[in-house]
Backbone as JSON Lines, residues from 0, in Angstrom:
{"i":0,"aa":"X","n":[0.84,-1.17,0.0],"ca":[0.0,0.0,0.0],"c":[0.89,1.24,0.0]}
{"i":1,"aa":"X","n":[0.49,1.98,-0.66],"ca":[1.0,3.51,-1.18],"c":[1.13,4.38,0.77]}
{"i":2,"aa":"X","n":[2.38,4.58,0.8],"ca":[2.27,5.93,2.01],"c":[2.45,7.05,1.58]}
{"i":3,"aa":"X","n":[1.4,7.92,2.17],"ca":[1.49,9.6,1.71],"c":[1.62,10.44,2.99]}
{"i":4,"aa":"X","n":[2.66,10.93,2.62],"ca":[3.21,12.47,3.55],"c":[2.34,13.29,3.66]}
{"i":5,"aa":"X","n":[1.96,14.12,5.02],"ca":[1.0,15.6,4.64],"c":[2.38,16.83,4.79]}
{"i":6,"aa":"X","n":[2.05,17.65,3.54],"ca":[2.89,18.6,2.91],"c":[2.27,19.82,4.11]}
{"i":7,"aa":"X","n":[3.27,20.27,5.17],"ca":[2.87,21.13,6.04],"c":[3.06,22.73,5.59]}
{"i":8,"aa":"X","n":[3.54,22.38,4.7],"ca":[4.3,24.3,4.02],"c":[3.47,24.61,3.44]}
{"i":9,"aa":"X","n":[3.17,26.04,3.91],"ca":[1.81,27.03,3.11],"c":[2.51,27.47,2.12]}
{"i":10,"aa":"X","n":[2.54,27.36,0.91],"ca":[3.2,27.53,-0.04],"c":[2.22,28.15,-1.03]}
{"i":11,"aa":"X","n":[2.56,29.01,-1.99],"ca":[1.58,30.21,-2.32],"c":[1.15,29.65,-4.01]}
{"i":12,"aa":"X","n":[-0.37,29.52,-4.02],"ca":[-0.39,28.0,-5.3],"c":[-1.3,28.69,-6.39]}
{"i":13,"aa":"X","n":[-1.05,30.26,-6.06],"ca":[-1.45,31.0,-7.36],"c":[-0.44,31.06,-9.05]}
{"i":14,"aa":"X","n":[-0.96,31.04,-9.74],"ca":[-0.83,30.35,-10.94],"c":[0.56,32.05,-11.39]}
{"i":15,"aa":"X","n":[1.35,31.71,-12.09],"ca":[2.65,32.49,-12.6],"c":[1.74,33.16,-13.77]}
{"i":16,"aa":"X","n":[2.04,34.94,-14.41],"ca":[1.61,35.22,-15.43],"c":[1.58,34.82,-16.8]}
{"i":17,"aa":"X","n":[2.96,33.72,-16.79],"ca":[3.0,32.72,-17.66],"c":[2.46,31.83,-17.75]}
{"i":18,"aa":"X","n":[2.28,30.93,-16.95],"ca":[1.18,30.18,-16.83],"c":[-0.51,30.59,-17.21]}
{"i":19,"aa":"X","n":[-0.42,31.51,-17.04],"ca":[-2.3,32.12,-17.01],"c":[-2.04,32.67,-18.87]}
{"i":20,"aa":"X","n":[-0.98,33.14,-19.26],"ca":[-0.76,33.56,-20.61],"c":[-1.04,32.43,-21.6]}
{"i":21,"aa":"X","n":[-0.26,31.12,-21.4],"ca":[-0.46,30.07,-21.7],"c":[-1.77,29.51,-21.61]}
{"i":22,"aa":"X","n":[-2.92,29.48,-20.68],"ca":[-3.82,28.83,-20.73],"c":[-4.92,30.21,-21.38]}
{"i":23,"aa":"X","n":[-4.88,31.21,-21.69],"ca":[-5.45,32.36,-21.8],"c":[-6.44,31.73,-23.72]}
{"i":24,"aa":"X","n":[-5.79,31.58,-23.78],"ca":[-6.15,30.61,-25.5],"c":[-7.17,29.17,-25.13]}
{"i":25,"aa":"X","n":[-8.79,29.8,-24.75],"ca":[-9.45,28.55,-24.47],"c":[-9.61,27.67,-25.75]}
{"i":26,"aa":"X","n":[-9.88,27.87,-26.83],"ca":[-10.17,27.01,-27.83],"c":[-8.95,26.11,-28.04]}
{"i":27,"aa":"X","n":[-7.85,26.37,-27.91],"ca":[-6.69,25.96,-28.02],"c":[-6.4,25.01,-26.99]}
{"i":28,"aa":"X","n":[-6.79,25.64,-25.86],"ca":[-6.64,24.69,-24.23],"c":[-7.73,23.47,-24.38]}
{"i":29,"aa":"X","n":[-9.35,23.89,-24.95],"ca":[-9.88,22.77,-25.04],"c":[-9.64,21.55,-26.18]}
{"i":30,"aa":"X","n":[-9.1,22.72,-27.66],"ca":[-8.84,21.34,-28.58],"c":[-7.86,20.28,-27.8]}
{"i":31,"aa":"X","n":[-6.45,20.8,-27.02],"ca":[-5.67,20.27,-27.02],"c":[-6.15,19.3,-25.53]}
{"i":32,"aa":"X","n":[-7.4,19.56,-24.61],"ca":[-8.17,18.56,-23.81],"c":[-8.6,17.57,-24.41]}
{"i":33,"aa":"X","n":[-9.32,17.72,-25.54],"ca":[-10.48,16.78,-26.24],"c":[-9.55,15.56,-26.89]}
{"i":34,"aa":"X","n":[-8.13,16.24,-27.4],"ca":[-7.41,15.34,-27.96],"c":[-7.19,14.11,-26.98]}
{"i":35,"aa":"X","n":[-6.31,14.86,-25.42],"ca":[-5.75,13.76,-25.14],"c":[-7.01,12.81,-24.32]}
{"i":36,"aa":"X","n":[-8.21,13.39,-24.31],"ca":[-9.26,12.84,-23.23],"c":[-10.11,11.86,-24.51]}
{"i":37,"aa":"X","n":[-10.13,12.46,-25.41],"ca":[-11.03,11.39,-26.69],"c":[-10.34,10.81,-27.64]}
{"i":38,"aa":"X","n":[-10.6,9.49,-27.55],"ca":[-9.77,8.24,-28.49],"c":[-10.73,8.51,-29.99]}
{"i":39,"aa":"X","n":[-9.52,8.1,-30.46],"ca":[-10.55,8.21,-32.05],"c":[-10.88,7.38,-32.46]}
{"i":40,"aa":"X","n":[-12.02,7.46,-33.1],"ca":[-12.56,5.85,-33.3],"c":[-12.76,5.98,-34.69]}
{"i":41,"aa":"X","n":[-12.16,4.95,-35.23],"ca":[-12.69,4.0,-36.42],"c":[-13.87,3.65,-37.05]}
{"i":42,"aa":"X","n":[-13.87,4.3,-38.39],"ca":[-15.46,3.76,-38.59],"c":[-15.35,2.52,-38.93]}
{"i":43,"aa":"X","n":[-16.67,2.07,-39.23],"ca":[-16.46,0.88,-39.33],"c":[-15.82,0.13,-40.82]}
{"i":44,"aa":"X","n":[-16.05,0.45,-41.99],"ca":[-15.53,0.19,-43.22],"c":[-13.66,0.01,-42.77]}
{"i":45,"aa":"X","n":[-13.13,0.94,-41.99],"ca":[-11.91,0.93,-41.62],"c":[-11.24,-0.26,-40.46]}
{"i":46,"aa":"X","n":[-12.19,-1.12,-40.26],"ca":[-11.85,-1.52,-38.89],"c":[-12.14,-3.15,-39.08]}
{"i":47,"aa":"X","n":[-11.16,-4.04,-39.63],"ca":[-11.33,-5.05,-40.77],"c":[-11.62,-6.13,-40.0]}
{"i":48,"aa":"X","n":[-11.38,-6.04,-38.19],"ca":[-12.11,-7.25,-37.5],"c":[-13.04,-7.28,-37.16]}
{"i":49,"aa":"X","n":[-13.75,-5.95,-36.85],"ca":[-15.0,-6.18,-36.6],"c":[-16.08,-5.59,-37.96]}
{"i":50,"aa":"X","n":[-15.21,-5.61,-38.87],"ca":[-16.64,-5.71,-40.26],"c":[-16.57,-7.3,-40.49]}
{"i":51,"aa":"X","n":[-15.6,-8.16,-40.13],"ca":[-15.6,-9.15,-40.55],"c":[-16.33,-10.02,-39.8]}
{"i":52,"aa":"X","n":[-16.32,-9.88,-37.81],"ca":[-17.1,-10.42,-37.07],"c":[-18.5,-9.8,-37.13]}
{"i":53,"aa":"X","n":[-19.11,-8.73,-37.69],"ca":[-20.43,-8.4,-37.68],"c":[-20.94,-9.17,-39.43]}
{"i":54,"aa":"X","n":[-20.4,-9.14,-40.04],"ca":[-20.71,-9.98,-41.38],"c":[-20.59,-11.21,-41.43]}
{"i":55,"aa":"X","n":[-19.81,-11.79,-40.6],"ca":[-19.54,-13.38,-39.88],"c":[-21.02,-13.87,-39.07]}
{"i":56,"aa":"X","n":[-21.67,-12.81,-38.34],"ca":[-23.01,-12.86,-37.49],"c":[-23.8,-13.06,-38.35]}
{"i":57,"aa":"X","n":[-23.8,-11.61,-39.2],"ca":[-24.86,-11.74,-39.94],"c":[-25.24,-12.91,-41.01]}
{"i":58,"aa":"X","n":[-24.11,-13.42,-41.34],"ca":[-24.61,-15.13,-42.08],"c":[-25.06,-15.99,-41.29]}
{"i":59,"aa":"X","n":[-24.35,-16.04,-40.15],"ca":[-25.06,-17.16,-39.49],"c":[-26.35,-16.49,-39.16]}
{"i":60,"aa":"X","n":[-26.87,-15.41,-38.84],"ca":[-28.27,-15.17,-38.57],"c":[-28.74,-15.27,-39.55]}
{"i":61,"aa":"X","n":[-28.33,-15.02,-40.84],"ca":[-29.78,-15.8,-42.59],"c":[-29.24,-17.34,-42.27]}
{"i":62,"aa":"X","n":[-28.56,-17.87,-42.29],"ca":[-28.47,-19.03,-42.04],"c":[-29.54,-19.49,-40.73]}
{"i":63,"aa":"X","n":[-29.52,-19.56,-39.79],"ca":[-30.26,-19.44,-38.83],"c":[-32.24,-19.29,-39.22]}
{"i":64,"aa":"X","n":[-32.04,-18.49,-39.81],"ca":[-33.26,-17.73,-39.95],"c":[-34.1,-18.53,-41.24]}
{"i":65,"aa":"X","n":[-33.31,-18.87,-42.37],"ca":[-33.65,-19.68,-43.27],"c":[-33.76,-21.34,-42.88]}
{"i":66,"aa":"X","n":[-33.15,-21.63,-42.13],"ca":[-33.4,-23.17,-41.49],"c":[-34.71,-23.18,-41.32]}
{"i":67,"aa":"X","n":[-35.01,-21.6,-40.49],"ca":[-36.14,-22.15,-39.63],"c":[-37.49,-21.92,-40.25]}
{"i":68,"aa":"X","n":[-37.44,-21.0,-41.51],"ca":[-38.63,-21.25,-42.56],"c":[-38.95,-22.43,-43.38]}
């Protein structure tokens, strides 16, 4: 199990004018959120195991389905 220290120093945790300059660009601050927080996904035409396991289903379901007429 993890041990954690309590940090007793009042230490002053206002942000540097550089820092606030840097984040001052929201569209920029959020594209560069969305990037690292949202995976990109694949459509499906692009994504060759699962067009192959949903087209793999789908025969056996006409298969399936035609037995049973």
């Amino acid at each position: 199990m993890r041990k954690f220290t309590l940090n007793k120093e009042q230490k002053d945790l206002t942000p540097t004018q550089q820092q606030v300059d840097r984040n001052r660009d929201f569209t920029r601050l959020h594209h560069e959120y969305e990037r690292l927080t949202k995976r990109g996904k694949k459509p499906l035409y692009k994504d060759p195991k699962l067009f192959l396991l949903l087209f793999l289903l789908g025969i056996i379901l006409l298969l399936v389905l035609l037995e049973n007429s």
